[in-house]
C-alpha positions, -999 to +999 in steps of 0.1 A: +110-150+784+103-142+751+079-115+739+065-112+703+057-078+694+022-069+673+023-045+652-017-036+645-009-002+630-033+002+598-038+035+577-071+044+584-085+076+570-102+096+597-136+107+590-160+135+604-196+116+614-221+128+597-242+162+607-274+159+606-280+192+608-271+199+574-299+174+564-326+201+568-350+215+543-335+248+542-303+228+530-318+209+506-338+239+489-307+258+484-291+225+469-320+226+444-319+266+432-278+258+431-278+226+406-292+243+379-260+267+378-237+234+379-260+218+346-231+210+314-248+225+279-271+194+266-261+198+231-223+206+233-214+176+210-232+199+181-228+232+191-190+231+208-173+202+202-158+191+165-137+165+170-151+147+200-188+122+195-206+106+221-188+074+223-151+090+229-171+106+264-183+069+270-149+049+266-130+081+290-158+077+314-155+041+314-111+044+322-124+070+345-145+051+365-122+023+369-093+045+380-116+056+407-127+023+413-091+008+415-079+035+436-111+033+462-116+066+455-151+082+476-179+075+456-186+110+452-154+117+431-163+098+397-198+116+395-180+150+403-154+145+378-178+140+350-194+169+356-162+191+355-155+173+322-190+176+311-188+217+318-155+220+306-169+207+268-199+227+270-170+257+267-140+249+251-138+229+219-111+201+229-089+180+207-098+140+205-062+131+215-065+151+245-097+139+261-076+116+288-057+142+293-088+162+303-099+133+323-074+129+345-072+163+355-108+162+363-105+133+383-073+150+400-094+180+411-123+160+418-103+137+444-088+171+461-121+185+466-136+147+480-109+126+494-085+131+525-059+116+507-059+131+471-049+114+438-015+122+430-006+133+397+023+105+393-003+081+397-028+091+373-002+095+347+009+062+351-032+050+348-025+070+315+003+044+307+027+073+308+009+094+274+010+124+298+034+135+320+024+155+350+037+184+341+011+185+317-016+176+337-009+205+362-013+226+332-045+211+323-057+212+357-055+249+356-072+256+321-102+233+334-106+256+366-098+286+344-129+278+323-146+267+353-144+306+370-126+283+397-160+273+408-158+236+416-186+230+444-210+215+420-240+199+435-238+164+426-265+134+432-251+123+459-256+151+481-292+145+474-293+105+481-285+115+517-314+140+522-339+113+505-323+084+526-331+106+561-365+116+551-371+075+544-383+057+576-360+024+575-334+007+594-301+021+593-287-013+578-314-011+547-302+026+545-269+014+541-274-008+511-301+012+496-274+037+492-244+017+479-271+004+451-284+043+444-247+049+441-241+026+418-270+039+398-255+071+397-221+064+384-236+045+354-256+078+350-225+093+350-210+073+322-245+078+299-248+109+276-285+108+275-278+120+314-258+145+305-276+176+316-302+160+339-303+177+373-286+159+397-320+155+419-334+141+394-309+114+390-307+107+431-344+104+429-346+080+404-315+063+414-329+058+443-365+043+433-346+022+409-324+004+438-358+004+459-376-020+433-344-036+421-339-047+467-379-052+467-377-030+497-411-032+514-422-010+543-455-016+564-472+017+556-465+011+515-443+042+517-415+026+497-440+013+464-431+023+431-462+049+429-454+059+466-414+067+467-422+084+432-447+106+442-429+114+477-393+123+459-409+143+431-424+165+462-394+172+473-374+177+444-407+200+429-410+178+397-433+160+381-437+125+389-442+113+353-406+132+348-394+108+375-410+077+367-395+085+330-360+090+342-365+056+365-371+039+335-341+053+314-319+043+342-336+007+343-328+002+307-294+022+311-288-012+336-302-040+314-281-022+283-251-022+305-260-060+319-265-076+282-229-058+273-212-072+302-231-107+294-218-109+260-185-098+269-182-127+291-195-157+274-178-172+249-183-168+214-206-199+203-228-190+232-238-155+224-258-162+201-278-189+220-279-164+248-298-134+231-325-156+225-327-157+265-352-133+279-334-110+306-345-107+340-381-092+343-368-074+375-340-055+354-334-032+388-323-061+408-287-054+412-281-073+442-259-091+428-240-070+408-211-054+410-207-028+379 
């Protein structure tokens, strides 16, 4: 009699559950006294940096984010990298031809302090199409935590979605896609220089209002409003709520900006025109949809 064997081995990565414990106030206050020593220079463009502008940041955090994206990299490793980049320029006045370079190493220390399976230095060179060799990048890695006093622990948004997504009273499965739409938020923060030195609570919090409208969450007790959420996050992050509501709005029109890009990237030539006389959605939060 014949048997047929089935092989059902699959790499899974093994991952610790979640401890609630850690989602306590006393947590969370201590996250908010240590962001502000994790917070790049606002101005480094002008005061630091010579040879690199705005938009050479935008296009490496674009490649950046589609590295990690390609590579299913934790969604915390993108936001993390950026910030080591971000503090490395507030420091160090860097040459335009070695910006990737820079990137890549943040990205490699960022996945070894996030992932259980790190991002190998082969493979990011190759994302590179081979302009750096590893070698190099191991060398890089070590100036960026050289000029980083080695201190990589940054506090990043996300640690601060998950404390606002266990104070919220909703079902585990909204929780879920509240948080993959706040995360979201957060990377295209990530990508934006106007975000550059906005504390990472901040950012969660408005993230996370953002997604709220965008879903039309609703909750019986009219916790989850607009006016609500914003009033109950700006509480707990000890900020003002018109400081919120402004930096929900900046990441609303961060989206729509991003949308009408991606629109006009995508339709053909003849049609752009015709399209720009098309009012966007009125809802510009509602992101169910998309996938940026």
């Amino acid at each position: 009699m014949e048997h047929q064997l089935l092989c059902c081995e699959v790499d899974t990565i093994r991952r610790a559950y979640q401890d609630v414990n850690l989602l306590n106030d006393r947590v969370l206050h201590t996250m908010l006294k240590a962001e502000e020593n994790y917070l790049p220079s606002p101005n480094y463009f002008k005061c630091v940096q010579k040879d690199i502008v705005p938009k050479m940041r935008k296009i490496v955090a674009t490649w950046m984010l589609e590295v990690c994206e390609e590579q299913k990299c934790e969604e915390e490793v993108f936001p993390l990298a950026m910030n080591f980049l971000d503090r490395f320029l507030s420091v160090e006045a860097t040459r335009k031809t070695r910006l990737q370079l820079l990137g890549a190493a943040c990205m490699f220390l960022a996945s070894k302090m996030k992932e259980t399976v790190p991002l190998t230095a082969e493979k990011l060179c190759i994302y590179t199409d081979n302009s750096i060799q590893p070698g190099e990048l191991l060398q890089m890695e070590l100036l960026v935590l050289s000029k980083l006093k080695w201190d990589l622990a940054s506090v990043t948004p996300h640690d601060f979605i998950e404390h606002f997504l266990f104070k919220l009273n909703i079902h585990r499965n909204t929780k879920q896609i509240l948080r993959k739409h706040a995360q979201t938020f957060v990377a295209l923060c990530a990508t934006d220089v106007n975000f550059i030195a906005s504390p990472s609570s901040m950012v969660a919090a408005g993230s996370v209002v953002a997604a709220t409208q965008g879903l039309f969450l609703k909750s019986q007790d009219g916790s989850l409003s607009a006016h609500n959420l914003t009033n109950f996050l700006s509480q707990i992050i000890r900020s003002d709520p018109d400081c919120l509501r402004s930096c929900q709005e900046q990441i609303e029109a961060l989206l729509e900006s991003s949308l009408r890009k991606a629109q006009q990237y995508s339709l053909p030539a003849e049609a752009k025109h015709a399209e720009e006389e098309v009012d966007l959605s009125c809802t510009p939060t509602d992101v169910r949809d998309i996938n940026i």
